[in-house]
C-alpha positions as CSV (number, residue, x, y, z in Angstrom):
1,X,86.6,101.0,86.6
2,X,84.7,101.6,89.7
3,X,83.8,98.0,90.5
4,X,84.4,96.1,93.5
5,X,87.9,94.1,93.2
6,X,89.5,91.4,95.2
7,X,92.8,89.8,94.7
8,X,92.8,85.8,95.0
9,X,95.4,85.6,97.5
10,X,93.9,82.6,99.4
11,X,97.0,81.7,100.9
12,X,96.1,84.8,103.4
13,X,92.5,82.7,104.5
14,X,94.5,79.5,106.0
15,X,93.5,79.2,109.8
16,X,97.3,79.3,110.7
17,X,98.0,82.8,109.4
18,X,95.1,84.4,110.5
19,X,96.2,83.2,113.9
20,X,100.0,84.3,113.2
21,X,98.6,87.8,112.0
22,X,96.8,87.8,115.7
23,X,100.3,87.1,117.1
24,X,102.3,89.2,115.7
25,X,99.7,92.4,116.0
26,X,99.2,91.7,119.5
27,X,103.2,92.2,119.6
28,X,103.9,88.9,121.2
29,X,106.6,88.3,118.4
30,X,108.2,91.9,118.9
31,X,109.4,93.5,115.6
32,X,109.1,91.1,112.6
33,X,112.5,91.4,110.8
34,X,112.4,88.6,108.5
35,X,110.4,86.2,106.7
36,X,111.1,83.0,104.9
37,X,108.4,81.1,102.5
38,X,108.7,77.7,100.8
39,X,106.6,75.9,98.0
40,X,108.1,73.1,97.3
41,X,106.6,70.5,94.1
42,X,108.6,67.5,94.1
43,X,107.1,67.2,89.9
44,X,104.5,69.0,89.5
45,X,105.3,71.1,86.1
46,X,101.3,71.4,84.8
47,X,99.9,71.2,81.8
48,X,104.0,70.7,80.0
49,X,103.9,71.7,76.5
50,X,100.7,73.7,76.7
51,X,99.6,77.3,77.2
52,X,100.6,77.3,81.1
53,X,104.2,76.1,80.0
54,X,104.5,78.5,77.3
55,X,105.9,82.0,78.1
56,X,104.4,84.1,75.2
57,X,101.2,82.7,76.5
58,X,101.5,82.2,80.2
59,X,103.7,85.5,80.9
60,X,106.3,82.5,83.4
61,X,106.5,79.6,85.2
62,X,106.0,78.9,88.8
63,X,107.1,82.5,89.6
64,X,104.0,83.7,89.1
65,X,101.7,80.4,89.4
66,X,102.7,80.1,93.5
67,X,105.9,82.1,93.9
68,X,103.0,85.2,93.7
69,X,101.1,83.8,96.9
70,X,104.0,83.3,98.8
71,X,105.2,86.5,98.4
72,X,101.8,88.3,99.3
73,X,101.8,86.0,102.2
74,X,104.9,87.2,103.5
75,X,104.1,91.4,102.9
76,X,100.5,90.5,104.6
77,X,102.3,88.9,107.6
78,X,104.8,92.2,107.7
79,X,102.0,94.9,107.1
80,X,102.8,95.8,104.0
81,X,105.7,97.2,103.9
82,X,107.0,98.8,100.7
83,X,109.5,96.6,98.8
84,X,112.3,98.1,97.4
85,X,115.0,95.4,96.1
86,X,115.5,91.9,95.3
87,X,117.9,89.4,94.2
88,X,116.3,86.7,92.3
89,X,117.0,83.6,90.6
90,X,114.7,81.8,88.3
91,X,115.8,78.0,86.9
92,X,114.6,76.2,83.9
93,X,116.0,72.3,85.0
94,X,113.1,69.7,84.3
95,X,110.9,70.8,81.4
96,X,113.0,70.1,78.6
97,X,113.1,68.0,76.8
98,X,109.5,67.2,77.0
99,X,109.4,63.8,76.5
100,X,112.2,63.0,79.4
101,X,110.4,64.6,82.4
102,X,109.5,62.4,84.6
103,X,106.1,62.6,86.9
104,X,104.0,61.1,89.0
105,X,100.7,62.8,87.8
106,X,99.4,66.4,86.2
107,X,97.4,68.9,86.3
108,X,96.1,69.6,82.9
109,X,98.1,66.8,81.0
110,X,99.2,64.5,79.5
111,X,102.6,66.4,78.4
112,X,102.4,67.7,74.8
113,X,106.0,66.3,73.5
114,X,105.6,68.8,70.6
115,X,105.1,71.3,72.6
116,X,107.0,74.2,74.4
117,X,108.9,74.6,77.4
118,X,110.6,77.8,77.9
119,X,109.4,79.0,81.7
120,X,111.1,78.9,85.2
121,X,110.3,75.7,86.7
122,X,112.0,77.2,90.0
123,X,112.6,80.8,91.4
124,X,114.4,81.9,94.6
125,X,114.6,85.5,96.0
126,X,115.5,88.1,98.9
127,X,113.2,90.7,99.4
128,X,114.4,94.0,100.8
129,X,111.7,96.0,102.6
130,X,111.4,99.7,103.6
131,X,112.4,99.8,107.2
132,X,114.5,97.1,107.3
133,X,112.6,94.0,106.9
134,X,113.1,91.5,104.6
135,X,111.8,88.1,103.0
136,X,113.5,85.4,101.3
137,X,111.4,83.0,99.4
138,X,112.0,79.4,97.4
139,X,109.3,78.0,95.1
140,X,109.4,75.2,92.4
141,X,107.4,72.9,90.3
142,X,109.9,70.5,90.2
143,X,112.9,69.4,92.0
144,X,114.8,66.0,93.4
145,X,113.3,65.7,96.8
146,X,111.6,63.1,98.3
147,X,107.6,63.9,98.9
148,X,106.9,66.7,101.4
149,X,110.1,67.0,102.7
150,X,109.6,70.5,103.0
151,X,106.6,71.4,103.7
152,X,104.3,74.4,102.2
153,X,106.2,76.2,105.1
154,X,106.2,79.9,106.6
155,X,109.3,80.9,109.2
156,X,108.7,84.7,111.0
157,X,111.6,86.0,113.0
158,X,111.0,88.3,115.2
159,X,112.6,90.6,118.0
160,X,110.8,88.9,121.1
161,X,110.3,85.4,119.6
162,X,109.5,83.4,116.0
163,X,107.0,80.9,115.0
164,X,107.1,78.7,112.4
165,X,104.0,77.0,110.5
166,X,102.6,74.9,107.3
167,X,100.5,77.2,105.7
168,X,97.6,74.2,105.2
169,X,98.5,72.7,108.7
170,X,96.1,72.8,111.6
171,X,99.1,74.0,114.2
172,X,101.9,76.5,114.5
173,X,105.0,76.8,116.6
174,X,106.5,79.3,118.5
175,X,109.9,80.2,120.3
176,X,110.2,82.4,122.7
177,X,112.1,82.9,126.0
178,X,109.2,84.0,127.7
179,X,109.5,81.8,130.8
180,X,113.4,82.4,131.2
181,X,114.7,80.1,128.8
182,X,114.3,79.3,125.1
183,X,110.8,77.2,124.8
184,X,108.5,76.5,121.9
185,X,105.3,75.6,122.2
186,X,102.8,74.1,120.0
187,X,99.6,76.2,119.0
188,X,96.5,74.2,118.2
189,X,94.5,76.8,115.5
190,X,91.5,74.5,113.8
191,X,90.4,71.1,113.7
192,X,89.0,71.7,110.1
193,X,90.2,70.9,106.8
194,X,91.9,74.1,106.2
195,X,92.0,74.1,102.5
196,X,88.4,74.2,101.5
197,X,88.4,76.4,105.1
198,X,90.7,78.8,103.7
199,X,88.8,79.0,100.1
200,X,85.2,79.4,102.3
201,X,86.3,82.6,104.3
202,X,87.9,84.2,100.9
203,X,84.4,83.4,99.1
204,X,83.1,84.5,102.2
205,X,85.2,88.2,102.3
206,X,84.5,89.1,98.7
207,X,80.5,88.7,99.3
208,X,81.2,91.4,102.0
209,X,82.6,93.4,99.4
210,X,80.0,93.0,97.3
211,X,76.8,93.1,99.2
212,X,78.4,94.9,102.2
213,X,80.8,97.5,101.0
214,X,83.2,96.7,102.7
215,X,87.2,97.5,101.7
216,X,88.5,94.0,99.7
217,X,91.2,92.4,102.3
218,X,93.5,91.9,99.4
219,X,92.8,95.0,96.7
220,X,94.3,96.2,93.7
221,X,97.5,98.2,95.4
222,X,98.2,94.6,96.9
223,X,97.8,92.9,93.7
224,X,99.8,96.0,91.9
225,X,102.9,95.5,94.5
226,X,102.9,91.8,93.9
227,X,103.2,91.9,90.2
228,X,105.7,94.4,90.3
229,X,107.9,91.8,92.8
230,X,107.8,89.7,90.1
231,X,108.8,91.6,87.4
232,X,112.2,92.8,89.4
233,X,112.9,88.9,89.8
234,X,112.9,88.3,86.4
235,X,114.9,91.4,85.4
236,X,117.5,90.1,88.5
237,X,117.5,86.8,87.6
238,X,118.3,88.0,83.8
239,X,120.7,90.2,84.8
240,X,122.5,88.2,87.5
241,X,122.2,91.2,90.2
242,X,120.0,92.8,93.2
243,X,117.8,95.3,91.0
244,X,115.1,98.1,92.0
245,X,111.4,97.0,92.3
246,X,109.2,99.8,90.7
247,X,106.2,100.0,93.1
C-alpha cells in the first residue's frame, strides 16, 4: 500500500535480547544451532467464552496470541533463517466446559458460561530451519503448574557456548569454556523495568520509521514468515505429522 509498516513483535525490544543479539553477532556464542522458547500461563485463558476464545472469530488460541512472539523471537535471535518444517501440537485441556475452569483472575472477563470454547489453550513445536538450525517452542494459557515455575524463558545453544535468559529479566547467563573449563557467568543488562522498557524502544523504532525513514526492525516479510509458521502448526497438529511451512 506504500505506507510505513511495523510488526508488534515487542518481545524483540526487552534489554536481555538486545544484549543476546550483541552476543551472538559478535560470535562469542559460535554458530547458533538451536533455540528453545517457553510461555508458560499457569490460567490465564482471556476473555473465555468471548470473541478471543472463539475460533471463527479469533482465527486460535494461544498459538497465535504469544506462541507468535516467541517464535519471532527465536528467527530474530537466528537471523532469519528461512523455515522450512515443523511438527506441532496444539491442546484444547482447560476451556471446556466453561463454567469448570478454574482461575485466579482474567483478562477481559468474567467467563461467558454460554459461550464458546473451541481454541488451543496450548501449542508445542520443532522448527526446522534452512541451514540446519532449529527451534523448539512451548506456550499455554493454561496448565497445572505452580506460579512461574518456568519462567518467560529463552535457551540459545550454540557452537562455542549458550546463554540462557527470561525474556522480562534484567540478567542473562552464559556457558562457555572460555577459561579452560565449563563456567557460566551472570550478565547484568538493565536496572530498569524492562517491560514498559521494552514497549518504549518499540514506540520509539516505529517513530523512526515514520519521521525518519528508516527500514521497520520488524516488517511485513517478518510478519508474513510468522503467520505462515503458524499455519503449518495447525495443519501438523491436525494431521498428526512434520508438514511443509509455505514461506
Amino acid at each position: 500500500a506504500g505506507v510505513p509498516l511495523q510488526i508488534g513483535f515487542v518481545c524483540r525490544f526487552a534489554p536481555a535480547v538486545a544484549m543476546v543479539r550483541s552476543l551472538i553477532e559478535s560470535g562469542r556464542l559460535g554458530e547458533i544451532y538451536h533455540i528453545k522458547a517457553m510461555l508458560y500461563r499457569r490460567r490465564g485463558i482471556p476473555g473465555l467464552g468471548k470473541w478471543f476464545t472463539t475460533r471463527s472469530e479469533s482465527g486460535g488460541g494461544v498459538l497465535i496470541d504469544i506462541g507468535v512472539h516467541v517464535i519471532d523471537l527465536a528467527l530474530h535471535l537466528l537471523g532469519h533463517p528461512k523455515p522450512q518444517r515443523v511438527s506441532g501440537i496444539c491442546e484444547s485441556r482447560f476451556g471446556s466446559p466453561i463454567e469448570g475452569y478454574i482461575y485466579d483472575e482474567m483478562w477481559a472477563g468474567p467467563p461467558d458460561p454460554a459461550g464458546t470454547f473451541d481454541v488451543e489453550d496450548a501449542a508445542t513445536g520443532l522448527i526446522r530451519c534452512a541451514g540446519g538450525c532449529s527451534i523448539e517452542f512451548n506456550v499455554t494459557w493454561a496448565a497445572n503448574l505452580p506460579e512461574r515455575l518456568i519462567p518467560d524463558g529463552v535457551i540459545v545453544l550454540g557452537s562455542k557456548g549458550g546463554c540462557s535468559f527470561d525474556i522480562w529479566g534484567q540478567q542473562i547467563t552464559i556457558t562457555d569454556t572460555s577459561i579452560g573449563r565449563l563456567a557460566d557467568a551472570v550478565l547484568s543488562v538493565t536496572e530498569e523495568p524492562t517491560w514498559p522498557a521494552a514497549w518504549r524502544d518499540q514506540h520509539e523504532a516505529f517513530r523512526s520509521v515514520v519521521a525518519d525513514g528508516k527500514p521497520a526492525v520488524a516488517d511485513g516479510t517478518h510478519g508474513r514468515t510468522v503467520q505462515a509458521v503458524v499455519d503449518a502448526i495447525y495443519r501438523s497438529s491436525h494431521n498428526h505429522r512434520e508438514v511443509e511451512i509455505n514461506c
